[in-house]
C-alpha positions as CSV (number, residue, x, y, z in Angstrom):
1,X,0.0,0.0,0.0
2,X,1.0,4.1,-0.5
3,X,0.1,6.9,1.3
4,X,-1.0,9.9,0.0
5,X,1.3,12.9,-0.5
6,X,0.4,16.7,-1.0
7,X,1.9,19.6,-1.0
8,X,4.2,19.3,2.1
9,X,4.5,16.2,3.8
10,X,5.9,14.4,7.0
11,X,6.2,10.5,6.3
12,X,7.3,9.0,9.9
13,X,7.0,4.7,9.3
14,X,4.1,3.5,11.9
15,X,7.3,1.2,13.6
16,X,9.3,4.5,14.5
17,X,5.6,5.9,16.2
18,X,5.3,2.4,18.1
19,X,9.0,2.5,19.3
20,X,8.9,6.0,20.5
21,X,8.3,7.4,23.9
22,X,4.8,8.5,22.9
23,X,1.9,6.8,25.3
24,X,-0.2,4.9,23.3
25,X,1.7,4.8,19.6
26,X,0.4,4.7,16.6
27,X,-3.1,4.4,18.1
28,X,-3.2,7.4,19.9
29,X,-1.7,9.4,16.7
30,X,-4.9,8.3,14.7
31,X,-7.2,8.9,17.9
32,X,-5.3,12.5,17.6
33,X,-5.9,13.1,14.4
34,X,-9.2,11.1,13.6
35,X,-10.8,14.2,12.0
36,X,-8.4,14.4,9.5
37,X,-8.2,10.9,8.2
38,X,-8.5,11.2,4.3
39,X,-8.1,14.3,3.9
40,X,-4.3,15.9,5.4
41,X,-3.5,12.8,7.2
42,X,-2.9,9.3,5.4
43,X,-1.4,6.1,6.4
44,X,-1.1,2.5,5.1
45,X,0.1,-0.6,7.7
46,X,3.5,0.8,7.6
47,X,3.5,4.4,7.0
48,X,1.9,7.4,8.4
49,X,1.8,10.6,7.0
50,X,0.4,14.7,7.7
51,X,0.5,17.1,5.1
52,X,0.3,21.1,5.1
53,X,-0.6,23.3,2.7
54,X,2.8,25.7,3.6
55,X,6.6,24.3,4.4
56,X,6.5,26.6,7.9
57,X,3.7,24.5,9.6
58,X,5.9,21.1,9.3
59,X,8.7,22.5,12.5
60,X,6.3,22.2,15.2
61,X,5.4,18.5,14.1
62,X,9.0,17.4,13.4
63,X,9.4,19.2,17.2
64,X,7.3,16.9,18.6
65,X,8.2,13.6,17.3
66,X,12.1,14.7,18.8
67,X,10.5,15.3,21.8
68,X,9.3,11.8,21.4
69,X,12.5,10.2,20.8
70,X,12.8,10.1,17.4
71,X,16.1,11.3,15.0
72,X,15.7,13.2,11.7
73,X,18.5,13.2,10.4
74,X,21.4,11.9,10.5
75,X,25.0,12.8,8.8
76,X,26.5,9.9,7.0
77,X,30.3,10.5,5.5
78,X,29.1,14.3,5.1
79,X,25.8,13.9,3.6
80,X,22.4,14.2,5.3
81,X,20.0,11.4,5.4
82,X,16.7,11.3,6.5
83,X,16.0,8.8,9.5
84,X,13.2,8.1,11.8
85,X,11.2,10.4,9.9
86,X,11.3,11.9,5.9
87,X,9.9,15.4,5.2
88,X,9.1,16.1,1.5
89,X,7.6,19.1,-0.1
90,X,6.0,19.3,-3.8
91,X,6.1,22.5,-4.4
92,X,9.1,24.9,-5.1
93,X,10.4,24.7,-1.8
94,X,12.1,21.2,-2.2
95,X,13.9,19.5,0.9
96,X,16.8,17.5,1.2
97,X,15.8,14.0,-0.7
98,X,18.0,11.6,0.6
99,X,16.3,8.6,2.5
100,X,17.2,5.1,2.2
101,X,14.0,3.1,3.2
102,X,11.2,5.3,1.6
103,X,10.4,5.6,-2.5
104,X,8.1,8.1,-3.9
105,X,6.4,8.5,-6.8
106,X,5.3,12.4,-7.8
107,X,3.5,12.1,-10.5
108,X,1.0,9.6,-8.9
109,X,1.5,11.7,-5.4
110,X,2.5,8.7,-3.5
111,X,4.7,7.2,-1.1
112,X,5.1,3.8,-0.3
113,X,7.9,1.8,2.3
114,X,10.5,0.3,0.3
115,X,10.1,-3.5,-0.3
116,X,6.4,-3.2,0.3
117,X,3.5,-2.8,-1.7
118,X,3.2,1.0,-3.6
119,X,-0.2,0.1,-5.2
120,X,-3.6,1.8,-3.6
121,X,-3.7,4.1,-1.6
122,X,-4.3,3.2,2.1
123,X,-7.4,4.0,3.6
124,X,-9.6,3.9,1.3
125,X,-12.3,6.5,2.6
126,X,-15.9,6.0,1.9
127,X,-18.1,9.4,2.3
128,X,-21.5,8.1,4.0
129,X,-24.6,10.0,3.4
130,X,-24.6,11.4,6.8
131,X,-21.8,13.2,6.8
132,X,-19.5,10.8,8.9
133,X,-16.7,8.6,7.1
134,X,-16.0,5.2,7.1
135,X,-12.8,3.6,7.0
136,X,-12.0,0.6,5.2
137,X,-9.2,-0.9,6.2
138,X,-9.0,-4.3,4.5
139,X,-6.1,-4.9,1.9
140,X,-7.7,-5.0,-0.7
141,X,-4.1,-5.6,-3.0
142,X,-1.3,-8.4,-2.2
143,X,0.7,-7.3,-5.4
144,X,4.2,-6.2,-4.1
């Protein structure tokens, strides 16, 4: 599976969220940001990503998730690499690419881990009539 991305993106893979010093992992994330399932927010069983419209709203989150433990980047023989967490924006204001264990795809606006499945995109949101969504959250493709 793939998960969505927009604009400007934080990609953190849902094994990092569980192994961080955040209460609850990657269940609480989604409790925390239920309202926003589908439309800035998208995940798939091993990634999850939030997305902003403008590159200055992606600090406080990337704050946070060092104040959970985790690393983003790290310096490798002089070059930065992305670690525990990968920022990407689609716009102008490009960041540093380099990250070993994500692949993305622009034109289809999707990122997926590498070695897994990068086809559908993960959840697939169903709009019921009353206004509330449903999430389905079967895999619906073993193709990988």
């Amino acid at each position: 599976m793939a998960v969505r991305i927009e604009f400007v993106n934080l990609i953190i893979p849902i094994e990092k969220i569980n192994n961080s010093q955040l209460e609850g992992g990657f269940k609480s994330v989604i409790n925390k940001y239920k309202h926003a399932i589908g439309r800035s927010v998208w995940f798939d069983e091993h990634l999850f990503r939030i997305g902003w419209m403008d590159t200055w709203m992606i600090d406080s989150e990337i704050d946070f998730w060092i104040k959970q433990g985790l690393t983003p980047l790290e310096n490798r023989n002089g070059t930065e690499f992305w670690c525990d967490m990968f920022a990407i924006s689609c716009g102008i204001n490009q960041f540093n690419p380099n990250c070993d264990w994500i692949k993305i795809n622009s034109s289809q606006t999707k990122a997926w881990l590498k070695g897994t499945n990068r086809f559908n995109v993960y959840p697939k949101i169903f709009r019921l009539s009353h206004g509330f969504t449903h999430l389905d959250l079967k895999e619906n493709n073993s193709d990988t």
